[in-house]
N, C-alpha and C positions, 0 to 999 in steps of 0.2 A: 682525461679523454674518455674514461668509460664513464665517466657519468653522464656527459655529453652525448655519447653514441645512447645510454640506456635514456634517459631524458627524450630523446630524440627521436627511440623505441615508441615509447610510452605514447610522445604526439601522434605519430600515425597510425600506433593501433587504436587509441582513442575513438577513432571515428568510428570503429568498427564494434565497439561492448556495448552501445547503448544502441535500441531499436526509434525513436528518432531526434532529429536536429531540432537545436534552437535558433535555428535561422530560420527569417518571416516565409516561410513557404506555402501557410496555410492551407497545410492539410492536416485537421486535426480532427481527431474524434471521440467526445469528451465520454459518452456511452461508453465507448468501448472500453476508457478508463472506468469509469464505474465501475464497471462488470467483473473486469480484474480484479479490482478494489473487492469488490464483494465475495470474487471465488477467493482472493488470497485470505477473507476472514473466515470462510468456510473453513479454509485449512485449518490456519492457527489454532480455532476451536477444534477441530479434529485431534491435532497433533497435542494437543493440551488434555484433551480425555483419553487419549490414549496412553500418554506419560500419567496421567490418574490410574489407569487402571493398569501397568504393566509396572507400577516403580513397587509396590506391595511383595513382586512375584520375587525380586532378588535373586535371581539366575543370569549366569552368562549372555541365553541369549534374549533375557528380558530386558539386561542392562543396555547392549547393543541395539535393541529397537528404541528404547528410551532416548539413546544419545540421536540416532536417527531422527526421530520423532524432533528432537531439540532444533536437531540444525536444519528441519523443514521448518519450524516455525517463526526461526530465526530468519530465512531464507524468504520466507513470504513476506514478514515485517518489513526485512531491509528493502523487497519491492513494491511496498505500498508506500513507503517512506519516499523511494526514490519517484513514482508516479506524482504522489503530492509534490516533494519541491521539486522534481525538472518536468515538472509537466505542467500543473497546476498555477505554483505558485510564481517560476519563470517566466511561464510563457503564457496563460488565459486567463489569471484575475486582472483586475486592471482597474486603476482608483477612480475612473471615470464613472465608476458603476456605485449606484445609490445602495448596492449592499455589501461593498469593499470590506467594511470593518465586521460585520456577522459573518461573512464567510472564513475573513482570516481568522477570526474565531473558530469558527468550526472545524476547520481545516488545524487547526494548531491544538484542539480537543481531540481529535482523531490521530494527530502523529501523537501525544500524549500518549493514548490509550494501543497504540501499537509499539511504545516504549516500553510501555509495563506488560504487555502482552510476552515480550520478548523475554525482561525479567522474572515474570510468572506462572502461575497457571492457572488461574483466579480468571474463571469464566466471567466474570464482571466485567472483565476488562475487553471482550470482543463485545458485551453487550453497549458499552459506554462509546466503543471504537462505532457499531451500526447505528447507536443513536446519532452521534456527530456528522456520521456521513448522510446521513439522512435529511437533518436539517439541513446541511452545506445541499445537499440536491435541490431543497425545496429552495432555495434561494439564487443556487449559479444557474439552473434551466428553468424556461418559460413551460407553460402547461402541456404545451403540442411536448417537449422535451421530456417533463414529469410522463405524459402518458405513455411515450418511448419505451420509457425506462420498466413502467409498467408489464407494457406487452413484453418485453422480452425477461420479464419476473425478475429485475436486479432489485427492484424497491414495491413496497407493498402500500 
């Protein structure tokens, strides 16, 4: 019975931990994923120079920012991860499209590089995460899209 009751739990707050549905309601707004996309690399390179320059210091309260530092970068990963498959790859790539198989690519190059983001510190690996995201932009939006993205400075 308590699994069932917690089971049961878990359905109906479900609705409520994720900001939106994968039902066709077509409101979606791929920029704004971007942008996320792009501040949550800002972080992890952040939180990764800072676990560079604080793991040296070996103090109490150096170690407690380090572990902090960790579980922001961990925290931004796991939301670019979830952007890409319940956003991207659920719901707006679509095999109809002449560049289906370079995007899954790229998009599969970019959760790579926020895999190893998560297990490392190795600034390589945000720079490998902006390359892939970059080409995935130059292929999922049209130019009016690319200049978007432009003006509001998420891609150069």
């Amino acid at each position: 019975m308590k699994k069932i009751m917690m089971a049961f739990i878990l359905f109906l707050t479900n609705n409520y931990l994720f900001s939106h549905c994968q039902i066709p309601c077509g409101i979606y707004n791929d920029a704004l994923r971007i942008i996320q996309i792009e501040e949550n690399l800002k972080t992890i390179e952040k939180a990764m120079n800072e676990i560079i320059v604080l793991t040296p210091q070996n103090n109490p309260q150096s170690i407690q920012q380090v572990i902090r530092w960790t579980n922001t970068k961990e925290d931004h990963s796991k939301n670019t991860h979830f952007i890409i498959s319940d956003y991207f790859l659920s719901q707006r790539i679509k095999d109809k499209n002449n560049n289906y198989t370079k995007q899954l690519i790229y998009l599969h190059k970019l959760y790579v590089s926020l895999m190893k983001c998560k297990q490392t510190v190795e600034i390589k690996n945000i720079t490998e995460a902006r390359e892939s995201l970059s080409y995935f932009c130059e292929l999922y939006f049209d130019s009016h899209g690319i200049q978007h993205l432009k003006e509001l400075g998420s891609i150069k």
